[in-house]
LOMARPA-738312 format. One record per residue (C-alpha): residue in one letter; x, y negated, z negated; residue number from 1. Coordinates in pm, 1 decimal, decimal comma. Example, Ala and Ser with C-alpha at 12.3 -4.5 7.8 and 13.67 -1.06 7.14 Angstrom:
BEGIN
{type A | xx 1230,0 | yy 450,0 | zz -780,0 | seq 1}
{type S | xx 1367,0 | yy 106,0 | zz -714,0 | seq 2}
//
This chain:
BEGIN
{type X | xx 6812,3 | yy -2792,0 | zz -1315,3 | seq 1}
{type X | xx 6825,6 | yy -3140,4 | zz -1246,2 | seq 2}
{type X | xx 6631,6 | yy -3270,9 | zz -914,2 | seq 3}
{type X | xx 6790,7 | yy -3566,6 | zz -708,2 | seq 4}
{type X | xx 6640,9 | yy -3673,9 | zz -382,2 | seq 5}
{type X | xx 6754,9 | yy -3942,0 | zz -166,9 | seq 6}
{type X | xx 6472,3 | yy -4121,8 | zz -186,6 | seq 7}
{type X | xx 6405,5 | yy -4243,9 | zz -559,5 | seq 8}
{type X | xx 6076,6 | yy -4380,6 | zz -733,7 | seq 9}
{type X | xx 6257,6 | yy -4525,8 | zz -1017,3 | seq 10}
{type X | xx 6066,5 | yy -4876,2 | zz -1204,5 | seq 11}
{type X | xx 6405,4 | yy -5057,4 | zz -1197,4 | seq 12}
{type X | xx 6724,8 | yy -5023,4 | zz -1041,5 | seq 13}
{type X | xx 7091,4 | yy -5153,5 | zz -1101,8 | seq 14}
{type X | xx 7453,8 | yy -5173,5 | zz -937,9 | seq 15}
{type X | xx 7535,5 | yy -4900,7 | zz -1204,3 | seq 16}
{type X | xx 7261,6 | yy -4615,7 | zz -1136,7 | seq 17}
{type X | xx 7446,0 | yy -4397,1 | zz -936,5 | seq 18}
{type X | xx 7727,8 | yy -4366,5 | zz -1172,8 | seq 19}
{type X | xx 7561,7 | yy -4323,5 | zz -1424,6 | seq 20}
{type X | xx 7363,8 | yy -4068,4 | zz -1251,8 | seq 21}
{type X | xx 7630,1 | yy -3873,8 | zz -1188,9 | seq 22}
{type X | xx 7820,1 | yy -3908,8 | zz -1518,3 | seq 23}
{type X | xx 7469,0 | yy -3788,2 | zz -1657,4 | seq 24}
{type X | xx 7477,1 | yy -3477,7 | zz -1374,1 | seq 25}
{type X | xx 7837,3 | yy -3381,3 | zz -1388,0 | seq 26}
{type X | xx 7886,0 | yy -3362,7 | zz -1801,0 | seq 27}
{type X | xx 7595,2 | yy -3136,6 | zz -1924,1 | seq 28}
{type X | xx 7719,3 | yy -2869,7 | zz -1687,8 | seq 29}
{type X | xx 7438,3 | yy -2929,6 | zz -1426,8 | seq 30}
{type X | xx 7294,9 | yy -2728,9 | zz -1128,7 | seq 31}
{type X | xx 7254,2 | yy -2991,5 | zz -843,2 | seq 32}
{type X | xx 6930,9 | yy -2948,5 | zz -625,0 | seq 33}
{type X | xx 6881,7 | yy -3238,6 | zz -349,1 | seq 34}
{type X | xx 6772,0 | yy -3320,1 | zz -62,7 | seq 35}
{type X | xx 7126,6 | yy -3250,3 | zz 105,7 | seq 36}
{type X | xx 7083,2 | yy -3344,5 | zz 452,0 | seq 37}
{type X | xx 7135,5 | yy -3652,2 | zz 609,8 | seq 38}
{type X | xx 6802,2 | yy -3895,7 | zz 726,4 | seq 39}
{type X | xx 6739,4 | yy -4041,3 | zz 1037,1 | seq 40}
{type X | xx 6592,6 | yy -4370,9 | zz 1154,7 | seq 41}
{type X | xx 6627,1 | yy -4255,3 | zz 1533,7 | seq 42}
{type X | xx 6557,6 | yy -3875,7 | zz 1522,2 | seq 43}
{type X | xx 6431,9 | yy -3821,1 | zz 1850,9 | seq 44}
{type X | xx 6813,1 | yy -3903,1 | zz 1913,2 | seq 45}
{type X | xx 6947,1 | yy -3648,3 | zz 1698,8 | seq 46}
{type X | xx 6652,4 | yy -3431,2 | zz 1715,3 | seq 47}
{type X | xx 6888,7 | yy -3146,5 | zz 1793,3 | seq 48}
{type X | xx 7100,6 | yy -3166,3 | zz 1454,7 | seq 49}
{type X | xx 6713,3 | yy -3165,1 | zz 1297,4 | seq 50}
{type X | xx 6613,9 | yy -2865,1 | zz 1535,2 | seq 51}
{type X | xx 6886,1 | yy -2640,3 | zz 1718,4 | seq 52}
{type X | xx 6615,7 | yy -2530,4 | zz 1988,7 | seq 53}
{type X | xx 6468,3 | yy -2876,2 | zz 2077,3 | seq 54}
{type X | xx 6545,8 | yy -3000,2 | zz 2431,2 | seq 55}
{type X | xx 6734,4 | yy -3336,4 | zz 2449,6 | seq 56}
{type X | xx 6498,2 | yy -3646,5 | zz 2467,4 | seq 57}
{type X | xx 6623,5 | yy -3715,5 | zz 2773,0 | seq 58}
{type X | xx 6523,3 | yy -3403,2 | zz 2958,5 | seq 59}
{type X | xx 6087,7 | yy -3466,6 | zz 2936,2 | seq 60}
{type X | xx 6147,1 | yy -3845,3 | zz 2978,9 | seq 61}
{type X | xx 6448,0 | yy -3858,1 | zz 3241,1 | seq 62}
{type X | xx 6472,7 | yy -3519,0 | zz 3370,4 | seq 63}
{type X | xx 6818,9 | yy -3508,1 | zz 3217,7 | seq 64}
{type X | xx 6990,1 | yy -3165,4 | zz 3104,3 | seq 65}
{type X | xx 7159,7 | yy -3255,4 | zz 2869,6 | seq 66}
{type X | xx 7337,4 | yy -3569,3 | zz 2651,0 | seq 67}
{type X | xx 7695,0 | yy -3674,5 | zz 2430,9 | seq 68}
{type X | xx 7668,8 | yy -3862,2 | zz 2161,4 | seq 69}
{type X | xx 7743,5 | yy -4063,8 | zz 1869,8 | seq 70}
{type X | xx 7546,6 | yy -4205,2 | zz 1517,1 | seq 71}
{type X | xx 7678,6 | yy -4411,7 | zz 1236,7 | seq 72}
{type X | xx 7454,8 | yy -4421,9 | zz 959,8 | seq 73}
{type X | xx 7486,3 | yy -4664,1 | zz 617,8 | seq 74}
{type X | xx 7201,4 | yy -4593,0 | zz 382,7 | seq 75}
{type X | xx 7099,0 | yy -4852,6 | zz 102,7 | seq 76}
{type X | xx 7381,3 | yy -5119,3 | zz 202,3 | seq 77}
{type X | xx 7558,1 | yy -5291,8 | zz -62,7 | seq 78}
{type X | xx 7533,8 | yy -5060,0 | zz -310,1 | seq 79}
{type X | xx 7801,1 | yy -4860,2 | zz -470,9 | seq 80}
{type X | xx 7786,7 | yy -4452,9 | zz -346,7 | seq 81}
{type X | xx 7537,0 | yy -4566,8 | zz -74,5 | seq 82}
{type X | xx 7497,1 | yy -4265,1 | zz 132,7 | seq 83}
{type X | xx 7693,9 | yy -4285,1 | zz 440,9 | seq 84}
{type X | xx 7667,7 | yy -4056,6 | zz 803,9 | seq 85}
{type X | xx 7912,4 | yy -4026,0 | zz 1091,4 | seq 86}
{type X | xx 7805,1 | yy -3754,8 | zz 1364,5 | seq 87}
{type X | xx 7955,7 | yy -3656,8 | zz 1719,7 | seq 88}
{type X | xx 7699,4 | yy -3430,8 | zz 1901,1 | seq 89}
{type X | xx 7657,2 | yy -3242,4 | zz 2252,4 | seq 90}
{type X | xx 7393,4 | yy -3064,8 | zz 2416,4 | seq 91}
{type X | xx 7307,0 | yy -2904,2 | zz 2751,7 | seq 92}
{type X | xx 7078,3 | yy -2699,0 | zz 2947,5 | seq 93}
{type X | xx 7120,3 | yy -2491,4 | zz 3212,6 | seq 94}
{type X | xx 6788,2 | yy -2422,3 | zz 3420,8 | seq 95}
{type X | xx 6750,4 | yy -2099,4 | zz 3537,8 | seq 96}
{type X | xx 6479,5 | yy -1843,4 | zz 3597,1 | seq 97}
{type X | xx 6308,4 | yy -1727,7 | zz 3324,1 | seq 98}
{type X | xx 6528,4 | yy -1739,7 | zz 3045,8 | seq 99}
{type X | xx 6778,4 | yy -2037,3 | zz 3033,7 | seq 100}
{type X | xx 7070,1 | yy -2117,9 | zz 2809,4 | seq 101}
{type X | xx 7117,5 | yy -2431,7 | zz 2570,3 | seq 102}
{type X | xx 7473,9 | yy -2450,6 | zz 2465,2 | seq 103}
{type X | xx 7587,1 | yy -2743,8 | zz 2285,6 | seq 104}
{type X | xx 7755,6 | yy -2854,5 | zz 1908,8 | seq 105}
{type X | xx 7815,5 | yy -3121,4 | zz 1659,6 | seq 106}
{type X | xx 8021,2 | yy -3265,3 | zz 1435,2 | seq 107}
{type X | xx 7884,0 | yy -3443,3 | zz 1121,1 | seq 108}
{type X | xx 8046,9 | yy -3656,4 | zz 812,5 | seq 109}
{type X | xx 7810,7 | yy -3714,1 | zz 515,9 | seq 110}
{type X | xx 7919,2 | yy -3906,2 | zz 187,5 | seq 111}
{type X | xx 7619,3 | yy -3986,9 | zz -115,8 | seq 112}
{type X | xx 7829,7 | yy -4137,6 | zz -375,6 | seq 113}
{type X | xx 8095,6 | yy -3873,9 | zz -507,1 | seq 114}
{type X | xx 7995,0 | yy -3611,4 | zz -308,3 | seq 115}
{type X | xx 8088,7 | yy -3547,4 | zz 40,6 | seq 116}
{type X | xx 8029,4 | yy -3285,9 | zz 308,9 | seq 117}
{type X | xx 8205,5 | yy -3247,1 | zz 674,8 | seq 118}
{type X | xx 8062,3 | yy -2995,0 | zz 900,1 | seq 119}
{type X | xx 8133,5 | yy -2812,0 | zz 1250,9 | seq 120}
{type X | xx 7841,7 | yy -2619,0 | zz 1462,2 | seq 121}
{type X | xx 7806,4 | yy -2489,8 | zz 1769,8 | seq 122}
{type X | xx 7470,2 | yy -2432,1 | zz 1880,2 | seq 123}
{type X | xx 7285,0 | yy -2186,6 | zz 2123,7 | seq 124}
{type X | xx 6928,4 | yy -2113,9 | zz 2220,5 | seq 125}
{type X | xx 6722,0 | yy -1972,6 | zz 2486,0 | seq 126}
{type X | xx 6438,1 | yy -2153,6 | zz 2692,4 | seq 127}
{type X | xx 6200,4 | yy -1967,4 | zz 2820,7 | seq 128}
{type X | xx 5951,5 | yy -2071,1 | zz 3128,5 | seq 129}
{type X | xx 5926,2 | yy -2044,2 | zz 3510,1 | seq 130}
{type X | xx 5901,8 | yy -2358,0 | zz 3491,3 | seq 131}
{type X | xx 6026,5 | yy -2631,5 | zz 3269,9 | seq 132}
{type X | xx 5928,7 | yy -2958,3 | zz 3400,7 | seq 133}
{type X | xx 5511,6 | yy -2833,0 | zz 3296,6 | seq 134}
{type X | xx 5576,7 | yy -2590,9 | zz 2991,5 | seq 135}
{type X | xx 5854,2 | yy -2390,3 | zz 2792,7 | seq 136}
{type X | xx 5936,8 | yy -2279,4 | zz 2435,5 | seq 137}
{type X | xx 6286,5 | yy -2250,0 | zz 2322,2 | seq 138}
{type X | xx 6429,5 | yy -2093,2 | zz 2039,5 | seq 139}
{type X | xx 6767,1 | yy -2175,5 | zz 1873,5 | seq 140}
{type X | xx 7081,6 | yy -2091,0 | zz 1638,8 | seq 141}
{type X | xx 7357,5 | yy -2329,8 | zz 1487,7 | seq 142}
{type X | xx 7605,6 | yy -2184,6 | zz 1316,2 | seq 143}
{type X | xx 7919,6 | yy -2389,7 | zz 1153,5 | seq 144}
{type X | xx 8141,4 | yy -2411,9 | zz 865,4 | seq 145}
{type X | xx 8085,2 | yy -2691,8 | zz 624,3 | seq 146}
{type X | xx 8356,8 | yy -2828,9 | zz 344,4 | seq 147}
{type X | xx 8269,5 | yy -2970,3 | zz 11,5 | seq 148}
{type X | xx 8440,2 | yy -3249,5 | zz -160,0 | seq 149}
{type X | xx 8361,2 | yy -3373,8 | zz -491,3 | seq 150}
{type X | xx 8511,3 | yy -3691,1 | zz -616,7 | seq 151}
{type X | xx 8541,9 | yy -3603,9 | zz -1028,6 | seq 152}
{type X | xx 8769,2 | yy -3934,9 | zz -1102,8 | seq 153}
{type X | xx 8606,3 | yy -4157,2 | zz -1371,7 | seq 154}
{type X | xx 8317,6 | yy -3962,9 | zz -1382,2 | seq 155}
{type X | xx 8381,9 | yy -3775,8 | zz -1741,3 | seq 156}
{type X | xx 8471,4 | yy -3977,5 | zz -1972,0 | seq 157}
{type X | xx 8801,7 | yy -3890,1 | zz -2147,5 | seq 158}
{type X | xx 9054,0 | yy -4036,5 | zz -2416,7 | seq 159}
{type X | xx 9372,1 | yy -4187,7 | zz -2242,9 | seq 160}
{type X | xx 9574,5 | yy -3865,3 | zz -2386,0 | seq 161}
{type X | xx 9309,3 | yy -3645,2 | zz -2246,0 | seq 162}
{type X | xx 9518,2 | yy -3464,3 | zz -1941,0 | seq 163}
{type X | xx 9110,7 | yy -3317,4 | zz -1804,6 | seq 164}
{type X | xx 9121,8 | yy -3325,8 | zz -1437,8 | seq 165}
{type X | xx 9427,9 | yy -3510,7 | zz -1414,3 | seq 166}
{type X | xx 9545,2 | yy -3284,8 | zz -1125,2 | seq 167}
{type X | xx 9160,3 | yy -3168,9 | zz -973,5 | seq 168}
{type X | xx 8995,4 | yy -3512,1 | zz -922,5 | seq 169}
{type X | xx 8947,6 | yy -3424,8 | zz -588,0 | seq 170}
{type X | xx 8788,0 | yy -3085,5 | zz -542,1 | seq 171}
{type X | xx 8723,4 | yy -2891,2 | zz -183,6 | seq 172}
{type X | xx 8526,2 | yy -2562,6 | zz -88,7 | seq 173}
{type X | xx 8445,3 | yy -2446,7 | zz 242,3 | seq 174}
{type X | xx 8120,0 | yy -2244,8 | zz 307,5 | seq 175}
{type X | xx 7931,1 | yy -2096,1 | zz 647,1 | seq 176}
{type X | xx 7647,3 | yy -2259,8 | zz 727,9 | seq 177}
{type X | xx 7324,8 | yy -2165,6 | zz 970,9 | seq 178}
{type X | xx 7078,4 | yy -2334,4 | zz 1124,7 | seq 179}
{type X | xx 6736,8 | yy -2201,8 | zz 1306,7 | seq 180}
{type X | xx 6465,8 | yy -2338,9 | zz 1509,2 | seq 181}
{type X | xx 6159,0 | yy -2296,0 | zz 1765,2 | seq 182}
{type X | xx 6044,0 | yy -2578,1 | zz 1972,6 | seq 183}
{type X | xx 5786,3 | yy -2577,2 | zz 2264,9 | seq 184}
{type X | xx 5642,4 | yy -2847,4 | zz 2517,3 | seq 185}
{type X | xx 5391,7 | yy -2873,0 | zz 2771,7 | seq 186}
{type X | xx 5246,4 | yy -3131,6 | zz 3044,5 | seq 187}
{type X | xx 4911,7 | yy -3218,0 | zz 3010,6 | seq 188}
{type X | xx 4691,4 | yy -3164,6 | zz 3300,1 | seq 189}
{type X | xx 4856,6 | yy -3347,4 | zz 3624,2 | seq 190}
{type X | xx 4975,3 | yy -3611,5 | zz 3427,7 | seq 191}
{type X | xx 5347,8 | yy -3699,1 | zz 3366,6 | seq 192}
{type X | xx 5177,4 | yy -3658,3 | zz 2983,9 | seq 193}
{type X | xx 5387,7 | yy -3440,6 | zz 2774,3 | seq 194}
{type X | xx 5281,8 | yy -3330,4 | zz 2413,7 | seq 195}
{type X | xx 5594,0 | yy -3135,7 | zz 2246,4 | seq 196}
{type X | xx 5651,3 | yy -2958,3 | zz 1870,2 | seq 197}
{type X | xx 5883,3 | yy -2742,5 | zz 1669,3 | seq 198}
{type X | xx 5969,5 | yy -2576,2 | zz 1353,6 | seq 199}
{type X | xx 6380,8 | yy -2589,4 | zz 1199,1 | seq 200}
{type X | xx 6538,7 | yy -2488,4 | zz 862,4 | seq 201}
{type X | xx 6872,8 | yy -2652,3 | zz 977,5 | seq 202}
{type X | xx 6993,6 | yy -2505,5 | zz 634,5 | seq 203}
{type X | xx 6902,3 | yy -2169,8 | zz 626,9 | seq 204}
{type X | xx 7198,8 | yy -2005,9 | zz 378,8 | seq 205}
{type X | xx 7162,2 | yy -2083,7 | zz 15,8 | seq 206}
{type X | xx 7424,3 | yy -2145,3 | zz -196,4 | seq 207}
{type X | xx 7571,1 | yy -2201,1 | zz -570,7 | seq 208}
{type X | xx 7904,2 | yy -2391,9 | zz -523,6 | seq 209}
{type X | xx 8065,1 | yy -2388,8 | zz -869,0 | seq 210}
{type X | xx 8346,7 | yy -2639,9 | zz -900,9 | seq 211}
{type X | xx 8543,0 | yy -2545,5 | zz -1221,4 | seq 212}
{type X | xx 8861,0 | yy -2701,9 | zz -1393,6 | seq 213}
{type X | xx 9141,2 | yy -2575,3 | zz -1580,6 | seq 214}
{type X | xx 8962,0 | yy -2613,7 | zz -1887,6 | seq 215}
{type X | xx 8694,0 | yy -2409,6 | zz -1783,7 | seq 216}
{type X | xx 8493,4 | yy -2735,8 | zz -1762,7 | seq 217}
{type X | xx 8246,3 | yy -2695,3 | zz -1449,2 | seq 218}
{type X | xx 7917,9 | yy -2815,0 | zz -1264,6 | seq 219}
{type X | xx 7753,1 | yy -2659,4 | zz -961,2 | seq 220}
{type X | xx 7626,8 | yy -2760,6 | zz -639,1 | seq 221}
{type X | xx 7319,2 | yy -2583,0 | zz -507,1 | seq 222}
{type X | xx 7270,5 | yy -2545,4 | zz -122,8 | seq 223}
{type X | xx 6870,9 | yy -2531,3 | zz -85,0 | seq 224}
{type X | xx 6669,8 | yy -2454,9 | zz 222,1 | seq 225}
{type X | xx 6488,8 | yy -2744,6 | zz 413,4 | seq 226}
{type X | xx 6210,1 | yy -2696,2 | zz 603,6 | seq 227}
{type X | xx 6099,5 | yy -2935,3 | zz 871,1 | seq 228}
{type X | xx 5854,4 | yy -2990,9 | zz 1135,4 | seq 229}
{type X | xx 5823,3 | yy -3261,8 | zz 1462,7 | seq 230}
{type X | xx 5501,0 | yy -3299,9 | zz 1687,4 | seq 231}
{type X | xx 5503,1 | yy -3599,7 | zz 1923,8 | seq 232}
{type X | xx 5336,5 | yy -3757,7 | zz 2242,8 | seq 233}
{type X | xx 5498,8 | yy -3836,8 | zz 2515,2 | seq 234}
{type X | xx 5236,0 | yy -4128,8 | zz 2740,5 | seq 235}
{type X | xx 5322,5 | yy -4290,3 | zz 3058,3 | seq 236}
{type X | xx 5139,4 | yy -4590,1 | zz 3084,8 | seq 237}
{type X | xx 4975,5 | yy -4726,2 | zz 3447,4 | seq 238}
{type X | xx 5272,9 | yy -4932,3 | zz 3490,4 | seq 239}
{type X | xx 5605,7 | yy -4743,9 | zz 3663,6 | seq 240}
{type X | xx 5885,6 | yy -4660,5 | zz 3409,6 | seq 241}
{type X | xx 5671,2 | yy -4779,9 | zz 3113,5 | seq 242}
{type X | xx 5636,0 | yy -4543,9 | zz 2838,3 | seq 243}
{type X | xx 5483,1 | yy -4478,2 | zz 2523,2 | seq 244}
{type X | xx 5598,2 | yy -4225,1 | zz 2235,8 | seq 245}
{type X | xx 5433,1 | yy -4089,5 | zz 1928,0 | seq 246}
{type X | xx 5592,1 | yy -3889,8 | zz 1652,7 | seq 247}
{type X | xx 5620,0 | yy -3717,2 | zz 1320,7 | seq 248}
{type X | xx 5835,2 | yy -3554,6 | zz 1110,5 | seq 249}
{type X | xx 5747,2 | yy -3350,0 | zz 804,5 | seq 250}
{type X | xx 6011,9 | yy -3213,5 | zz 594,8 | seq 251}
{type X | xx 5996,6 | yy -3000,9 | zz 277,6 | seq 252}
{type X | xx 6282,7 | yy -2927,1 | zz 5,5 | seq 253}
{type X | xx 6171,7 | yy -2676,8 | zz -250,1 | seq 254}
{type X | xx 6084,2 | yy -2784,7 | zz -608,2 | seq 255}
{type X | xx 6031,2 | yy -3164,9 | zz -410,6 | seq 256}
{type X | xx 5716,0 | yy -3306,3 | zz -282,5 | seq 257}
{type X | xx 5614,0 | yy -3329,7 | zz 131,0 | seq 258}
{type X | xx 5757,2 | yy -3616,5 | zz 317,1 | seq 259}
{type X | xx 5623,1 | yy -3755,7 | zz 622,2 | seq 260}
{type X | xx 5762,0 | yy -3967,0 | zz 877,9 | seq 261}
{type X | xx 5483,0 | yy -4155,0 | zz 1172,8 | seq 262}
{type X | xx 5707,3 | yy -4333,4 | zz 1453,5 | seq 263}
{type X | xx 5582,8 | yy -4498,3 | zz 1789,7 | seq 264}
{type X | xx 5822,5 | yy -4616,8 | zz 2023,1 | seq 265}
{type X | xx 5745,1 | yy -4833,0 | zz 2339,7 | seq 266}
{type X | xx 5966,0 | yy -4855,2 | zz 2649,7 | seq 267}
{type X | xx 5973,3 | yy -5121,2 | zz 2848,0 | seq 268}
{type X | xx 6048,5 | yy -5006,2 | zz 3266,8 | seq 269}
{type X | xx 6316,6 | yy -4827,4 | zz 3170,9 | seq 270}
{type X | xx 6575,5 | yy -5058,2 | zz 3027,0 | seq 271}
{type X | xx 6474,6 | yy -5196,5 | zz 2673,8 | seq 272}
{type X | xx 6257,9 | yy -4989,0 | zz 2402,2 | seq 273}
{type X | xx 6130,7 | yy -5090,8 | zz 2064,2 | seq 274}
{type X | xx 5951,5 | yy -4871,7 | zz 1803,4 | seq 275}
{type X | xx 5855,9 | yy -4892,7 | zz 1388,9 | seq 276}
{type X | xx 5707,9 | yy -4650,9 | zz 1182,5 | seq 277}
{type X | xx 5647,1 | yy -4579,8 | zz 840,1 | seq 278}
{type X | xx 5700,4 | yy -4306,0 | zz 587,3 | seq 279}
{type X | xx 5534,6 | yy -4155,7 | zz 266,0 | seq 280}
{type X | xx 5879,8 | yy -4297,5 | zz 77,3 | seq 281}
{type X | xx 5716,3 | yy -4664,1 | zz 162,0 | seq 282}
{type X | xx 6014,0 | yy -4707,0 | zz 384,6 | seq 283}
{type X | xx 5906,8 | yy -4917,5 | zz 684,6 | seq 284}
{type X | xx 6151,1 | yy -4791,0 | zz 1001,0 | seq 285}
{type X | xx 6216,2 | yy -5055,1 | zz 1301,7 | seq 286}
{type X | xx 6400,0 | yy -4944,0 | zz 1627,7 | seq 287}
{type X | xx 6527,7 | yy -5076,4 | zz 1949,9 | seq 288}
{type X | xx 6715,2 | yy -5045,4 | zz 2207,7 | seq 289}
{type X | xx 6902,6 | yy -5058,2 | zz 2566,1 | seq 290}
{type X | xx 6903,6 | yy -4836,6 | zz 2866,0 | seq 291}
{type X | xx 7178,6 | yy -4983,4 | zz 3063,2 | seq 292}
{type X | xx 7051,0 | yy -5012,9 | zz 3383,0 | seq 293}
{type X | xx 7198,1 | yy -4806,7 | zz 3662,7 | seq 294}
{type X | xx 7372,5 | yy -4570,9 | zz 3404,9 | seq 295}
{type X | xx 7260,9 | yy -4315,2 | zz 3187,3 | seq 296}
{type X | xx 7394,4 | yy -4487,7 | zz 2872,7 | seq 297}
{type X | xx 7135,1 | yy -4551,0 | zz 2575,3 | seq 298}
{type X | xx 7236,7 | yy -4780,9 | zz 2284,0 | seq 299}
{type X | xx 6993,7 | yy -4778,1 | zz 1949,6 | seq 300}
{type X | xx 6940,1 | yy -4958,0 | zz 1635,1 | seq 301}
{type X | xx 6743,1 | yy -4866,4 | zz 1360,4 | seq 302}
{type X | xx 6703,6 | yy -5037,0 | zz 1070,9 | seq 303}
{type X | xx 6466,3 | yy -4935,4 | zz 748,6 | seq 304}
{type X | xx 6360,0 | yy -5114,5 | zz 468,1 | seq 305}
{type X | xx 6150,4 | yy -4999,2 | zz 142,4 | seq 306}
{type X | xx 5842,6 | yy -5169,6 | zz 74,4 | seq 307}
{type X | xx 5781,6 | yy -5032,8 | zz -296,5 | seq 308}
{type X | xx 5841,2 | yy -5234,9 | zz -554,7 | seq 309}
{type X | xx 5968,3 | yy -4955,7 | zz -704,1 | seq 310}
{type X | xx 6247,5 | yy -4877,9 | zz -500,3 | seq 311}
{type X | xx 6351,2 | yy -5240,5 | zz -354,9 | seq 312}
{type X | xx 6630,7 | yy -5242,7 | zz -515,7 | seq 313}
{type X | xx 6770,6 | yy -4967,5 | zz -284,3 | seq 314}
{type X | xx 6788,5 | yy -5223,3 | zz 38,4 | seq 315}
{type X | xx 6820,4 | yy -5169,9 | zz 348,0 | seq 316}
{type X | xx 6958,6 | yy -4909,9 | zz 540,3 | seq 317}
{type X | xx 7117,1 | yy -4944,6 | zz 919,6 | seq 318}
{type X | xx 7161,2 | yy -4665,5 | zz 1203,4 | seq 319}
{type X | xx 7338,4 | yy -4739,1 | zz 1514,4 | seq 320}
{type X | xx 7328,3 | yy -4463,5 | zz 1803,6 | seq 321}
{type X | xx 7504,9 | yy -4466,9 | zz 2120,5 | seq 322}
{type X | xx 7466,2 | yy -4144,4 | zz 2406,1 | seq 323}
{type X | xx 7527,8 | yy -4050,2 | zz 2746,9 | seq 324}
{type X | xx 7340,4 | yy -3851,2 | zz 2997,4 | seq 325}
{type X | xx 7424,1 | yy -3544,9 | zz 3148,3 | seq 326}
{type X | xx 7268,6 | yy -3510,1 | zz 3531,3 | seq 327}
{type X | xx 6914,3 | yy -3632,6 | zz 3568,1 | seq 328}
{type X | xx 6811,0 | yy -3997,1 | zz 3644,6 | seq 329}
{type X | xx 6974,1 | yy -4285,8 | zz 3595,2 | seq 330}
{type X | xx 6797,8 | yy -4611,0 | zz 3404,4 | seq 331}
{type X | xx 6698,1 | yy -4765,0 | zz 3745,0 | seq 332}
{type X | xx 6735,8 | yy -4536,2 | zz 4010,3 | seq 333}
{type X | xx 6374,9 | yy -4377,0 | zz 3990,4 | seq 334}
{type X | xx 6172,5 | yy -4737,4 | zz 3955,0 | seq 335}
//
């Protein structure tokens, strides 16, 4: 097997790597193990794609149930087979006694080079508490269908007679796909404090996708289990409406080593926020951001850069994220 993360510690690195990378992956009959899923700059904004039984951000900050919305994410710009991610997403929560329902779903588009996935969930989970504005734990399910497309044109090398591929360049499977997590929260003392945690595998089915042509030519594509984990700290500062946020996120693919994201984000009275972290990838993460004032609209930009030496030559990479609350506060109304 043949490991390939999305996050490479290579000395040098040129225009041409990731075709030859693939050329190298796709000719020797290769078993593909990678770090499949998408990265975030601005996970607490997709933190229920990462974890189907996390609350919303909203909900602890703004009291709102739920959110819509949308992320466009272009990885390493400028270079050819960058990684690219689209996603739609909804979430909502119903309070109730005891035991309350989170319903919600997304759709997600992710391209690395030759190799694209689009996949559909809907999600449900369970909170329960008597009450959750001080404590709760929450437990959820995502469960989708998810098609794989595989780009083979130009990537073997053939004679200008050779007919191989000539009528399966473009290759499609469609496989289920299910997602589990646990997440739990609680107020500290009498503050408005809130520490929060959880535990995902947001890919829990494996899978050996074998792509085969009619020469009996094939590679395949191996679905692995990640395994993640988010703790944060949610501060309000003296000030009204100014907040401060701490948070990590570990995440572990088998036969790969730990990675660990540390993010803080500062928000300033309820209408601007700005945040940076860093990574164990060397990746240095900036964020800000608008809460439109009077309206529960948030609009986010991330942007990462590597500092290694080693992996420079990646560049940058650029997340924009735009969502709307469901119920709750508006930006404004409660300052």
């Amino acid at each position: 097997d043949i490991v390939l993360t999305r996050a490479f510690n290579f000395t040098y690195m040129k225009r041409t790597l990731p075709f030859l990378l693939f050329f190298i992956l796709f000719t020797i009959n290769p078993h593909l193990k990678a770090q499949q899923l998408p990265l975030f700059t601005q996970y607490r904004e997709q933190i229920s794609i990462i974890n189907p039984g996390a609350m919303v951000s909203g909900y602890l900050l703004y009291d709102q149930d739920g959110s819509i919305g949308a992320s466009v994410r272009q990885q390493w710009v400028g270079k050819d087979g960058s990684p690219q991610t689209q996603l739609i997403q909804g979430s909502y929560f119903s309070k109730r006694d005891r035991v309350s329902p989170i319903i919600g779903g997304h759709i997600i588009h992710d391209k690395a080079g030759r190799v694209s996935t689009i996949g559909v969930y809907g999600r449900y989970g369970a909170v329960i508490s008597s009450d959750p504005d001080e404590a709760g734990i929450a437990g959820g399910i995502a469960v989708g269908a998810v098609q794989y497309r595989v780009d083979l044109n130009g990537i073997i090398a053939r004679d200008a007679d050779d007919e191989l591929l000539s009528d399966q360049d473009l290759q499609k499977r469609i496989y289920p796909d299910v997602g589990l997590g646990v997440y739990a929260w609680k107020r500290l003392g009498r503050s408005e404090d809130y520490i929060v945690g959880g535990f995902s595998i947001p890919q829990v089915l494996g899978l050996d996708v074998t792509f085969r042509n009619e020469l009996d030519k094939k590679f395949n594509l191996d679905r692995v289990q990640h395994f993640y984990a988010l703790a944060g700290w949610i501060h309000h500062l003296e000030a009204d409406g100014y907040l401060l946020e701490l948070n990590g996120w570990l995440k572990y693919v088998p036969n790969t080593p730990f990675h660990f994201d540390a993010n803080c984000r500062y928000q300033i009275a309820g209408v601007f926020w700005m945040g940076a972290g860093y990574g164990m990838s060397r990746a240095l993460h900036l964020e800000a951001g608008l809460l439109i004032p009077y309206s529960r609209i948030k609009i986010g930009y991330g942007f990462d850069f590597n500092t290694s030496n080693k992996i420079l030559a990646f560049g940058q990479s650029h997340e924009i994220n735009i969502s709307y609350g469901l119920g709750g506060d508006r930006f404004g109304d409660q300052y």
